[in-house]
C-alpha positions in Angstrom: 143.6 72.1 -43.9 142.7 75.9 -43.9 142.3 78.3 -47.0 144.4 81.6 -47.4 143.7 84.1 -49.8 141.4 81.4 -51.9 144.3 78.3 -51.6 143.9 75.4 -50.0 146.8 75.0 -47.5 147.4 71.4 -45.5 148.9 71.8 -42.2 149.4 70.2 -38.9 149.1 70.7 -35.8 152.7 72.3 -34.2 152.8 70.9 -31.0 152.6 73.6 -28.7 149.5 73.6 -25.8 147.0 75.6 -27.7 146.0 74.6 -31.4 149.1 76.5 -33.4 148.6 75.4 -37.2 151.8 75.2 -39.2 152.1 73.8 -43.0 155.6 72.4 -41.7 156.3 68.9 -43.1 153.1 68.8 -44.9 152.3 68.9 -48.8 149.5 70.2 -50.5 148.2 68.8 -54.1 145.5 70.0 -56.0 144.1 68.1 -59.0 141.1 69.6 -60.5 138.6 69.7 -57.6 140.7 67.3 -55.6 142.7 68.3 -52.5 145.6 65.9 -51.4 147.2 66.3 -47.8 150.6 64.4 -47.3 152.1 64.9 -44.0 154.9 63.2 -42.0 156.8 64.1 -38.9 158.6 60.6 -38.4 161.9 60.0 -37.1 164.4 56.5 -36.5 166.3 55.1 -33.8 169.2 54.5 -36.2 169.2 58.4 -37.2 171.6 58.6 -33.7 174.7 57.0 -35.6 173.8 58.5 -39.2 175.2 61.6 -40.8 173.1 64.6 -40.1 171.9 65.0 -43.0 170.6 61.2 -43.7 168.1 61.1 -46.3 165.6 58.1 -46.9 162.5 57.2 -48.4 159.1 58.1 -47.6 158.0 54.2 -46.9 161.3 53.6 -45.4 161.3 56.2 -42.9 157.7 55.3 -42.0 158.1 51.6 -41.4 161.2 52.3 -39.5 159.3 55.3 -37.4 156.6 52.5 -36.4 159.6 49.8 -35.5 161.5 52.4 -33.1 158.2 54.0 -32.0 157.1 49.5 -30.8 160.6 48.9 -30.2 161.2 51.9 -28.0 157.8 51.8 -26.1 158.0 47.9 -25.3 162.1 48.3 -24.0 161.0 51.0 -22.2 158.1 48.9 -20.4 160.5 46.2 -19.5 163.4 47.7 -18.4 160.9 49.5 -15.7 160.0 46.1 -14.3 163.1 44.8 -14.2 164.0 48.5 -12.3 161.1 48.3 -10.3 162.0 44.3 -9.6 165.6 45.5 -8.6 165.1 48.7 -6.3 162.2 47.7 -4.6 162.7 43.6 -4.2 165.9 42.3 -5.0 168.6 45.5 -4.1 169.7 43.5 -1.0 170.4 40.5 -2.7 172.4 41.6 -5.8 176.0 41.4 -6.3 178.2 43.4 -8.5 176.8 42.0 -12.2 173.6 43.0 -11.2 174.5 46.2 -10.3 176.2 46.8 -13.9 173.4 45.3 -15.5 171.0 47.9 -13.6 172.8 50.9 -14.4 172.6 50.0 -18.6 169.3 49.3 -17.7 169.4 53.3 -16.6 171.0 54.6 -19.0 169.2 52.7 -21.8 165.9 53.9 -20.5 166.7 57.4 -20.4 168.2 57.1 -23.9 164.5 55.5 -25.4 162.6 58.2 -23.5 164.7 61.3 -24.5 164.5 59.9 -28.2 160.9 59.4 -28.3 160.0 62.4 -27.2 162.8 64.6 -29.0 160.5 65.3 -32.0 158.1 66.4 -30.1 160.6 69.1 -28.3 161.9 69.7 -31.7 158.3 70.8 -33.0 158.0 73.2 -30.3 160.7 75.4 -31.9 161.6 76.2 -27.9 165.5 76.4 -27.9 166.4 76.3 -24.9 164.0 72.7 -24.7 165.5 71.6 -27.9 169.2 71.9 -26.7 168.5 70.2 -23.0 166.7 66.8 -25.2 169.5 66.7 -27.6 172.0 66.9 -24.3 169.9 64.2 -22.3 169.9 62.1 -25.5 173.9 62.3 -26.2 174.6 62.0 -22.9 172.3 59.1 -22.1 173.8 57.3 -25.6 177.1 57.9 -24.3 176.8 56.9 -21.1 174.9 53.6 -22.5 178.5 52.9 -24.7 180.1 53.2 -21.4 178.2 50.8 -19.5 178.7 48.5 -22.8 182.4 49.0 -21.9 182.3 48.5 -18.2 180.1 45.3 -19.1 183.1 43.8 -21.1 185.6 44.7 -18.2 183.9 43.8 -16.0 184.0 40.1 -17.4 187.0 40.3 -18.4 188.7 40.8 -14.8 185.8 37.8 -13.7 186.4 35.3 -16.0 190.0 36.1 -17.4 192.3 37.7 -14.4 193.1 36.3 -11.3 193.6 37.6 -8.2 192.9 40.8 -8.8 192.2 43.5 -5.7 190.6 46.7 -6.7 189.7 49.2 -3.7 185.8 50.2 -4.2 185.2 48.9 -6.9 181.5 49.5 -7.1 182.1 53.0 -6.4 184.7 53.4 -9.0 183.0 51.7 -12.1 179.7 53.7 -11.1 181.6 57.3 -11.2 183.4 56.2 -14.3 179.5 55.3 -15.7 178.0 58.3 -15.3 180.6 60.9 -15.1 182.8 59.9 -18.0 180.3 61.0 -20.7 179.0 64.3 -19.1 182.2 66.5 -20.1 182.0 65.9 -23.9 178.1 66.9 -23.9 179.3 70.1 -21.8 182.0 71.1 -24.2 179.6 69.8 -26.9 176.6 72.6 -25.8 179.1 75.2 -24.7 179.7 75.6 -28.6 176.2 75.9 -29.2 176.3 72.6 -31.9 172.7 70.9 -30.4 170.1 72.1 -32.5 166.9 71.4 -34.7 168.4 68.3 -37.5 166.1 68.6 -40.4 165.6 64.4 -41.9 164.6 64.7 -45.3 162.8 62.0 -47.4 163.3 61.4 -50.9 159.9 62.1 -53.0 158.8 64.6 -55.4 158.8 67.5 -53.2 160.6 67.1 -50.3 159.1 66.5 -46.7 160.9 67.1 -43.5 160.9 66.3 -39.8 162.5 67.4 -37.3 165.3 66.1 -34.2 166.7 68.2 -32.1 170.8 66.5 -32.4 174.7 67.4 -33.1 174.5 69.0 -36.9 177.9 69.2 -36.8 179.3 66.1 -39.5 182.5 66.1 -38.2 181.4 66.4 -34.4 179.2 63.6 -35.1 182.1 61.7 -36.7 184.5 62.4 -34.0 181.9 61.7 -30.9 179.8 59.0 -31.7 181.0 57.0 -34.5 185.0 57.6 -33.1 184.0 56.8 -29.6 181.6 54.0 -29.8 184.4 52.5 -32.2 186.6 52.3 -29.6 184.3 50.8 -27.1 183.7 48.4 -29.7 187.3 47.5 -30.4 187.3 46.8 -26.3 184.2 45.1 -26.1 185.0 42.8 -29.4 188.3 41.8 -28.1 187.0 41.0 -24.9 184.2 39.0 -26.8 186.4 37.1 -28.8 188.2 36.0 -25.5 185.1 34.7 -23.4 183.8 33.3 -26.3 186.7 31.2 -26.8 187.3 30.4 -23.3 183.4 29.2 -22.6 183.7 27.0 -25.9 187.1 25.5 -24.6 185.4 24.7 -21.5 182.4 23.5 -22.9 184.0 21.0 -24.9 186.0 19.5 -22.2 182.7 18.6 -20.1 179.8 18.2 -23.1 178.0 15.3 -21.6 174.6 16.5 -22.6 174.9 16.1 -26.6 175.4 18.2 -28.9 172.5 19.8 -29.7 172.0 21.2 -26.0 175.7 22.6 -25.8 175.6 24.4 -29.3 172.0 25.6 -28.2 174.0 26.5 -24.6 176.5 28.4 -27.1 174.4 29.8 -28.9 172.7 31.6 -26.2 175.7 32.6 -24.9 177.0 34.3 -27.5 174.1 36.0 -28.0 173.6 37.3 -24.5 177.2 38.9 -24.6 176.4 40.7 -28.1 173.3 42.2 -26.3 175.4 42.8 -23.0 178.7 44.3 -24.6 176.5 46.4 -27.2 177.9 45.0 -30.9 174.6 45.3 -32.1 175.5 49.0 -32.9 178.0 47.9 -34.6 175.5 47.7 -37.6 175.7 51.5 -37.8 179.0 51.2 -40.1 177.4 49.4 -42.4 175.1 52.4 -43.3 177.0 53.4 -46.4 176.2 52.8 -50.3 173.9 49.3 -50.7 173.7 48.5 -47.4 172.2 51.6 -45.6 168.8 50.7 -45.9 168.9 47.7 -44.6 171.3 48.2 -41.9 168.8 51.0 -41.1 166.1 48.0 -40.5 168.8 45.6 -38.5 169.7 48.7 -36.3 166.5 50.2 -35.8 165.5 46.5 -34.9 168.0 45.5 -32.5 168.7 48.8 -30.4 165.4 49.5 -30.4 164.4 46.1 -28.7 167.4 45.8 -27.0 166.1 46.7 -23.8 163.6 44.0 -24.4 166.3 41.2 -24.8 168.2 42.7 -21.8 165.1 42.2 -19.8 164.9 38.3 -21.2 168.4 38.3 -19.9 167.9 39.1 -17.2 164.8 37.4 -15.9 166.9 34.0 -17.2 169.6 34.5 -15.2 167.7 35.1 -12.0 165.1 32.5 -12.9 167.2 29.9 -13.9 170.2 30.1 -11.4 167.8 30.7 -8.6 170.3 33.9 -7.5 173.3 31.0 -7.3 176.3 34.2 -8.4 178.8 32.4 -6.3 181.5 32.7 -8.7 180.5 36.4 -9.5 183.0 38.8 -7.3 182.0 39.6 -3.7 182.6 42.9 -2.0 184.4 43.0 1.5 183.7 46.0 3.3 186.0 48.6 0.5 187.7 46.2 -1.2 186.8 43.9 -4.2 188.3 41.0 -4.9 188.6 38.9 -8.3 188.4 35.0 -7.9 189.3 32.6 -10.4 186.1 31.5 -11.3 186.0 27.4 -12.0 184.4 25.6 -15.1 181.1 25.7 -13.4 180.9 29.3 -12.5 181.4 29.5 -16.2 178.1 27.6 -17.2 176.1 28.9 -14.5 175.7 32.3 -15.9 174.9 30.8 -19.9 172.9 28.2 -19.0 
């Protein structure tokens, strides 16, 4: 707080290296000899897939700030030791699933770090900073629907085609991985459309923060609802088809019980909505009624979904023992698809 000219003024500090004071985002109430300061610069993972101009309440934003902010940080922390675990002591050793599962694990890391510190950039008022985070954060979200895609092909051609040849493989799906998504956030900057995305809460007098994002509706539309929709029409069908093959199978050879092949299925099923991204499928829910608390189911599940990619992860490897036998094998340029059998099925949901 500083006074100008006799008033009492609340401010913040701006972000920049030396102590810049800005009343940005920050209200100032004066009752009788009583000086209120109310400041928030808060911003939510599910802001990505909302309209530009997404307005929620004060509590709201701040409870789901803190749960992306957790969320974020603790994805982030595990999808560095499962990194670190691949590069530097398993890389020899892993076959073509891994390899998939590592580049999400990529892309999904870059997209938790460019959004958590995009506000920051944003507060800086720098342009030129503001436009590269905003293009690193499309083009890491994108790229992260793509793997999601490449993910449900890839199973598909495992578990549902046979005899299928494909001439570097690896190589292809990698290129397609990264390179796919860079063109649109080219074309997307060449028009100048990243900039500073001012989220408004709902009180009294309005506060705002800031996210440096597409402000364009219908760009926003178009790009990230319209392609992650198709990814998801992919990914669901694909989904639909594992699911029901794996069930078919299980039922054919349940000798455990019950309880352990539901719980078997269960798992399952969840593991491919974390693998095949449906949880950001929650994000066309956000409309009338239900946008607040698909806001909370989003921000919950993408946020953390590095997390459960991690526990994924560390199951399969810890409970197969690094037994992929029915998983794909290279030879030398040219992959082939095997027909996987009933156990090849089990050993990757168990």
């Amino acid at each position: 707080m500083f006074l100008q000219e006799g008033n009492a003024s609340c401010v913040s500090w701006d972000g920049k290296g030396k102590l810049n004071w800005t009343t940005f985002g920050c209200e100032t109430e004066i009752n009788n000899n009583t000086i209120k300061c109310s400041c928030s610069h808060l911003t939510f993972f599910a802001v990505l897939m909302s309209p530009p101009d997404a307005n929620v309440t004060a509590q709201d934003l701040e409870s789901l700030t803190y749960i992306t902010y957790i969320g974020c940080g603790i994805s982030m922390f595990f999808l560095s030791i499962a990194l670190f675990m691949h590069f530097l002591l398993r890389k020899a050793k892993s076959n073509q699933a891994t390899k998939i599962l590592m580049n999400m694990f990529v892309a999904l890391f870059l997209l938790n770090a460019s959004f958590l510190s995009n506000e920051s950039v944003a507060n800086t008022e720098d342009n030129a900073a503001c436009v590269f985070i905003a293009l690193l954060l499309h083009y890491s979200m994108l790229a992260s629907f793509t793997w999601f895609f490449i993910q449900a092909l890839h199973m598909y051609l495992w578990l549902l085609r046979q005899n299928v040849t494909i001439t570097n493989y690896t190589r292809k799906i990698t290129v397609l991985g990264w390179a796919f998504p860079a063109p649109i956030v080219i074309a997307i900057a060449s028009v100048g459309e990243y900039k500073t995305v001012i989220i408004k809460q709902r009180l009294k007098k309005f506060h705002e923060c800031k996210l440096c994002w597409i402000t364009n509706r219908y760009i926003h539309y178009t790009v990230n609802i319209g392609y992650y929709a198709l990814v998801f029409i992919f990914t669901t069908g694909i989904f639909i088809m594992i699911v029901t093959k794996v069930v078919q199978t299980r039922n054919t050879k349940a000798t455990d019980g019950k309880r352990k092949t539901f719980r078997k299925q269960l798992m399952m099923v969840l593991s491919l909505f974390l693998l095949f991204g449906l949880t950001w499928s929650v994000a066309f829910f956000s409309y009338g009624p239900m946008r607040i608390p698909s806001y909370y189911i989003f921000t919950v599940l993408n946020s953390f979904q590095g997390f459960f990619l991690f526990l994924y992860y560390y199951h399969i490897h810890n409970d197969v023992a690094g037994h992929f036998s029915d998983d794909p094998k290279s030879s030398g340029s040219t992959t082939t698809m095997v027909p996987p059998n009933t156990n090849g099925l089990e050993n990757v949901y168990n």
